[in-house]
C-alpha positions as CSV (number, residue, x, y, z in Angstrom):
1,X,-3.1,9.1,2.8
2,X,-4.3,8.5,6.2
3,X,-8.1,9.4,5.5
4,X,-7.7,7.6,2.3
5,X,-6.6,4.6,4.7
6,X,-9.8,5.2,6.8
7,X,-12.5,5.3,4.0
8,X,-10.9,1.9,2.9
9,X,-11.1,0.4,6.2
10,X,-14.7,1.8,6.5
11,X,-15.8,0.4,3.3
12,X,-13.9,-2.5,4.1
13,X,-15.7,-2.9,7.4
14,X,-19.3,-2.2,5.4
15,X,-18.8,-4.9,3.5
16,X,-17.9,-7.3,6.1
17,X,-21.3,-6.5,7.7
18,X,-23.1,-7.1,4.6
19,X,-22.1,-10.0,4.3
20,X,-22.7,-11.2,7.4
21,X,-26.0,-10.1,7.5
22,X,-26.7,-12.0,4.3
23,X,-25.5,-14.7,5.4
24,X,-27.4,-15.0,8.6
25,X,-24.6,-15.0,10.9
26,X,-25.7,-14.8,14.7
27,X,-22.7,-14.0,17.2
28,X,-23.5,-14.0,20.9
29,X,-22.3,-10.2,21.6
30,X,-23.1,-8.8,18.2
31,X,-26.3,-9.2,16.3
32,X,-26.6,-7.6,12.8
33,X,-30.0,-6.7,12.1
34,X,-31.2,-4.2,8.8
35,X,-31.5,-1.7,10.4
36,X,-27.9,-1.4,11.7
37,X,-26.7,-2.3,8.4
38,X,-28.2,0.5,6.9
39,X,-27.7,3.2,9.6
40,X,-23.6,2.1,8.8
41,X,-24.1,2.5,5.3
42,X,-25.8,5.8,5.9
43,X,-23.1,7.5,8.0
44,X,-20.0,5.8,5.7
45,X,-22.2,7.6,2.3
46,X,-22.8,10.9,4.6
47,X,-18.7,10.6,5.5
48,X,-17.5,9.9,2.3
49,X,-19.7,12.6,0.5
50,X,-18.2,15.0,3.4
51,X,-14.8,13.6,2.5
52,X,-15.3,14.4,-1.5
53,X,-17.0,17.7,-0.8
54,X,-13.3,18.9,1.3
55,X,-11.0,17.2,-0.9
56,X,-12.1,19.0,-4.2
57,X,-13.5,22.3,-2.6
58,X,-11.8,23.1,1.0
59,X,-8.0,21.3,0.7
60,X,-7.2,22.9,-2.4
61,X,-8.1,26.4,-0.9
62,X,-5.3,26.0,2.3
63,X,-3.4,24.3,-0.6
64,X,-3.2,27.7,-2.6
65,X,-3.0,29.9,0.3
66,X,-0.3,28.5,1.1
67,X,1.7,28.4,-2.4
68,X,0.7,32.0,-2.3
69,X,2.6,32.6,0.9
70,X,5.4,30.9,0.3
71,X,5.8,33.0,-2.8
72,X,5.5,35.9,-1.3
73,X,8.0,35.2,1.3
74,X,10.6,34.3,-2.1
75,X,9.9,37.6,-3.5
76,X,10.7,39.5,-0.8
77,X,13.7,37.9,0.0
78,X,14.6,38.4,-3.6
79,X,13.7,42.2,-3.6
80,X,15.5,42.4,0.0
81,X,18.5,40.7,-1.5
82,X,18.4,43.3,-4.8
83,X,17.8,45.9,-2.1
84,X,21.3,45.0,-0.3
85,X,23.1,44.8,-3.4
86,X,22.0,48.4,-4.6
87,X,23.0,50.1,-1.8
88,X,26.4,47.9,-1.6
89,X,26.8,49.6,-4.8
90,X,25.6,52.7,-4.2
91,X,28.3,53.0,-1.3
92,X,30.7,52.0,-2.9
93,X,30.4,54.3,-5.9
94,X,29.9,57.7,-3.5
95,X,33.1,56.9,-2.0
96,X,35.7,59.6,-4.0
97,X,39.1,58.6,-3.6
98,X,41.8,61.4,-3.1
99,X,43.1,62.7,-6.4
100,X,39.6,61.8,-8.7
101,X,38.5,65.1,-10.8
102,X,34.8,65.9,-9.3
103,X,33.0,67.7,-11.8
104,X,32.1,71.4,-11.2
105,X,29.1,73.3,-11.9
106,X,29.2,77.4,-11.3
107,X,26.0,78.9,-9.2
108,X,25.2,81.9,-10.7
């Protein structure tokens, strides 16, 4: 939200000098000629064509990445998780109390 902010302050400050310049308003310190006016428009269209170009292209990409990641990092907790179960099982099963039959196959 903070660039959004910025591009609104920037096109809010364009217009501000627009006007002024059409309205031939002189200040002592600050004079707005044409030429100014345009070289602002310029960079504000170069910056908000940058803007648009990360937005839709570059921001999605670390966007995704990330999602991806995170995911990842679930799914191995999840398969660690299954893993510690298993062998919680496993352990438990191997265990022969006294007094169980164990089955008994002859090797000839």
């Amino acid at each position: 939200m903070q660039i959004y902010e910025l591009f609104n302050l920037i096109a809010n400050s364009a217009l501000i000098i627009i006007i002024l310049s059409l309205t031939h308003v002189r200040t002592r310190f600050i004079t707005f000629d044409i030429t100014m006016l345009f070289r602002v428009l310029f960079w504000a269209f170069i910056i908000v064509i940058l803007y648009r170009f990360l937005a839709k292209y570059v921001f999605p990409v670390f966007k995704i990445t990330k999602m991806a990641s995170d995911r990842m990092r679930q799914m191995q907790h999840k398969m660690e998780e299954m893993e510690h179960k298993v062998n919680n099982r496993s352990t438990g099963r191997s265990h022969i109390k006294e007094g169980d039959y164990i089955d008994y196959e002859e090797v000839k």
